[in-house]
C-alpha positions, 0 to 999 in steps of 0.5 A, spaced: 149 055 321 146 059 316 151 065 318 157 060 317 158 062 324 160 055 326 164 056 333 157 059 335 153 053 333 158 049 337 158 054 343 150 053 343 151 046 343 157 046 348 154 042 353 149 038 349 149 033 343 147 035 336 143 029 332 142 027 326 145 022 321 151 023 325 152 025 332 157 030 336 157 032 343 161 038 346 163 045 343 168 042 339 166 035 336 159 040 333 163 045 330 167 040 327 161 035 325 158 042 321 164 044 318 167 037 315 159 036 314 157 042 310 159 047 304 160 053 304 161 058 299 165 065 297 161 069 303 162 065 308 156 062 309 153 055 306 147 059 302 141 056 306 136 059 310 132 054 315 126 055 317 123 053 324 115 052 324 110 050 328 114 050 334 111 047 341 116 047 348 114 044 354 117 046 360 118 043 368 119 048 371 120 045 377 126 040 375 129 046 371 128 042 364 123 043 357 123 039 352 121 042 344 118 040 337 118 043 331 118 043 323 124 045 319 125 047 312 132 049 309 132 053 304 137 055 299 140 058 292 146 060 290 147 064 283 145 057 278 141 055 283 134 058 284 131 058 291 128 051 293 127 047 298 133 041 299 130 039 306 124 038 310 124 035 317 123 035 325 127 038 330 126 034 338 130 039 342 131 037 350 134 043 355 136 044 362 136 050 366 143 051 370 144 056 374 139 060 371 140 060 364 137 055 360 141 051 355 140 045 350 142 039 352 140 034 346 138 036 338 135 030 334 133 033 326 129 027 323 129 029 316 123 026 312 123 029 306 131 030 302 131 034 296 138 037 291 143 037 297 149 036 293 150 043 294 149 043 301 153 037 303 159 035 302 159 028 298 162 024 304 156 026 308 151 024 304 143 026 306 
């Protein structure tokens, strides 16, 4: 997402569903929902950086699943708008293991705490 690499974030996703205020399952309604969503500046990126912390990944390996939590800091600056965090967060992620490769099967982001994101959002999206 931070690289502005879309149809990427909707490859890794293709099998899976992404969470948030909206919701969008499969490698093209993701890579739709990021780009209808956010904004993105000269450089081909929306200027963020988020950060994942405090990770913790339960995995059964008997039934080929895992299931994850972590914290999630977005950061982002642009020229006249100094380094800051816009939004803080929780990511529950679930995954699978199908034929020997291990893949998303859900994302869920809980924001709780929203910062200046008009410079990240486009006004439709909202916070």
């Amino acid at each position: 997402m931070d690289e502005g690499d879309f149809a990427g974030l909707g490859a890794l996703f293709a099998d899976a569903t992404f969470a948030g205020s909206t919701s969008a399952s499969g490698r093209h309604a993701v890579e739709k929902m990021f780009r209808d969503t956010l904004i993105v500046y000269e450089d081909g990126t929306p200027r963020t950086k988020h950060v994942t912390s405090n990770i913790a990944i339960e995995v059964d390996e008997v039934a080929g699943t895992a299931g994850s939590h972590s914290y999630v800091t977005v950061l982002q600056a642009l020229p006249d708008f100094a380094l800051q965090p816009i939004a803080a967060g929780r990511y529950h992620d679930r995954f699978e293991c199908r034929d020997g490769h291990w893949r998303f099967v859900e994302r869920n982001v809980r924001i709780d705490l929203v910062g200046d994101v008009s410079r990240h959002l486009r006004p439709a999206a909202g916070p």
